[in-house]
C-alpha positions in Angstrom: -16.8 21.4 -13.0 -19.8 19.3 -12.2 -19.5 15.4 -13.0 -22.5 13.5 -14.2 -23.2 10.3 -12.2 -22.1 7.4 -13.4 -18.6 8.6 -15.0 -15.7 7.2 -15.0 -12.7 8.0 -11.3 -9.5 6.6 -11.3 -8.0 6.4 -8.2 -4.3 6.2 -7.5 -3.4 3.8 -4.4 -5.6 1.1 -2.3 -4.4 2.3 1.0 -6.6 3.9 3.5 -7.5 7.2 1.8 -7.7 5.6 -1.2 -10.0 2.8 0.0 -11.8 5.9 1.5 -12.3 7.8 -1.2 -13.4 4.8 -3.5 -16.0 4.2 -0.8 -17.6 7.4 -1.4 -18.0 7.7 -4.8 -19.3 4.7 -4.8 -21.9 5.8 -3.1 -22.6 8.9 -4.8 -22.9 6.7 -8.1 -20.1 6.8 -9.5 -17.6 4.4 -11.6 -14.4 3.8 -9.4 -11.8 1.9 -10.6 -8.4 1.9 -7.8 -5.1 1.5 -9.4 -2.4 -0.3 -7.1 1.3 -0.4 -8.3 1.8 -3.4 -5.6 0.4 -7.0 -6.5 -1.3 -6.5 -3.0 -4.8 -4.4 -2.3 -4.3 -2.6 0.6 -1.3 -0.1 1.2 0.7 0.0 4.1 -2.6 -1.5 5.9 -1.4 -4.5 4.1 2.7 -3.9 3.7 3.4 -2.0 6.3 1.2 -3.7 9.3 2.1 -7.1 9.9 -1.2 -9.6 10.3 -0.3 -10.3 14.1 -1.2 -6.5 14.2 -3.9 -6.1 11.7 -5.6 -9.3 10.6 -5.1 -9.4 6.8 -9.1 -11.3 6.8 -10.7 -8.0 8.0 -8.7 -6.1 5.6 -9.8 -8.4 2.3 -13.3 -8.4 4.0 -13.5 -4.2 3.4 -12.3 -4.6 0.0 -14.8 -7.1 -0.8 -17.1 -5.0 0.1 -16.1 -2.1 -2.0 -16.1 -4.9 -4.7 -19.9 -5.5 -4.0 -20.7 -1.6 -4.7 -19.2 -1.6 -8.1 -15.5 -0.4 -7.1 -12.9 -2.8 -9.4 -9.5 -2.5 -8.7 -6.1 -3.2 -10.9 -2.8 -4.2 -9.2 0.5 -4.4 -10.5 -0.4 -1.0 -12.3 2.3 2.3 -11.4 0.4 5.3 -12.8 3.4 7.6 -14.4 5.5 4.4 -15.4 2.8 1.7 -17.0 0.2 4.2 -18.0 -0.2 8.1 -18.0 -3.1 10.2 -16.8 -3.6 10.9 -20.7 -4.0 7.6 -21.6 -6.5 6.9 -18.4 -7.9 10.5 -20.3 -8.4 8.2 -23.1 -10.1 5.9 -21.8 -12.4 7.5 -20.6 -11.8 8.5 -16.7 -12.7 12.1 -15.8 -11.5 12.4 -12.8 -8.7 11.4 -10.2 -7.8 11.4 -7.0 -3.8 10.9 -6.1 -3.5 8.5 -2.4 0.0 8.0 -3.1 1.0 7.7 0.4 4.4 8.3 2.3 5.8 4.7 2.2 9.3 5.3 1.9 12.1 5.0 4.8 14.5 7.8 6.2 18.2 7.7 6.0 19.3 8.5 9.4 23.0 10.5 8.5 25.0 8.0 10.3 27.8 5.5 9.2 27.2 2.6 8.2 23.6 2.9 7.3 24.7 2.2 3.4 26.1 -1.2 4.3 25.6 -4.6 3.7 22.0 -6.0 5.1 21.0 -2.6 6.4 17.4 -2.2 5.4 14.6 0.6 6.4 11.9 -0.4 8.6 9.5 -0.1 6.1 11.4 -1.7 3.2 11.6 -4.5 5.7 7.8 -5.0 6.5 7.1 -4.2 2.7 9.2 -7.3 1.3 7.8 -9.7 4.1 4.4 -8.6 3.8 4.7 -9.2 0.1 6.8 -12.8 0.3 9.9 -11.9 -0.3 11.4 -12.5 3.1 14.1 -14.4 4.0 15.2 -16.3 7.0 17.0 -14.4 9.4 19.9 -15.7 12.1 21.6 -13.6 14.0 21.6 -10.5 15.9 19.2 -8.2 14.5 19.0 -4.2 15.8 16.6 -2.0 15.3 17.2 1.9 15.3 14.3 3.6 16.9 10.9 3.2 18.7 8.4 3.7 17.4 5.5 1.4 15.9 7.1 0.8 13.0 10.9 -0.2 14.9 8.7 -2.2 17.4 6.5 -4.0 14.4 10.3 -4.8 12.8 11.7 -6.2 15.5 8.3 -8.2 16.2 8.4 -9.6 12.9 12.4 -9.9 12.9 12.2 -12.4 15.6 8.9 -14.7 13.6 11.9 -14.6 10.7 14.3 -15.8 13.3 17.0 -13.2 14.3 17.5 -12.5 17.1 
């Protein structure tokens, strides 16, 4: 199936393929809208990366940009839980592209990892990326190292663990 120019594209996530993809059909002419389930624009770009990593300003800067060609953008929006792809049907979208991403943590299989203040790397970034961090004190370990286990310890020591 052919779309006209100028119809209606929903796309599912603001993170890089997302942000990608709403670029280019911009281009081509066409009516993007990007629905974010996080209050934040951005992804892991923006929850996953801390700013000492990726400056937040070059991030927004992008987006603004893809606000310039046309591109509008709802947050706070979980596609499947607030609204259905029926309903965006309904109003009008014709098409859709799905940049879900792979922002979840893995369990490891080893004691303890269910206890009390254990927390995945990315879980961790996610909630101080989106204000919800709280001071840490204390000895803080990190399982693993990799970008992510060295961007949560980075960040657990600005929150003050040690």
């Amino acid at each position: 199936m052919r779309y006209n120019l100028g119809n209606k594209i929903a796309v599912v996530g603001s993170g890089p393929s997302g942000l990608s993809c709403a670029y280019y059909l911009a281009i081509d002419g066409y009516k993007v809208t990007v629905l974010e389930k996080e209050e934040k624009l951005g992804g892991m770009l923006t929850l996953g990366i801390p700013s000492f990593r990726l400056e937040k300003e070059v991030l927004n800067a992008e987006i603004d940009v893809l606000r310039e060609m046309g591109v509008s953008f709802k947050t706070g929006v979980e596609v499947g839980k607030d609204i259905t792809l029926n309903q965006l049907r309904e109003e009008g979208y014709e098409a859709f592209y799905l940049a879900i991403g792979a922002q979840g943590g893995r369990r490891l299989g080893i004691e303890g990892e269910e206890g009390q203040g254990v927390i995945s790397g990315v879980d961790f970034l996610r909630n101080v990326n989106l204000g919800r961090k709280s001071e840490l004190s204390g000895n803080v370990v990190v399982i693993g190292g990799g970008n992510v286990a060295i961007d949560v310890a980075r960040t657990a020591k600005r929150q003050g663990g040690r």
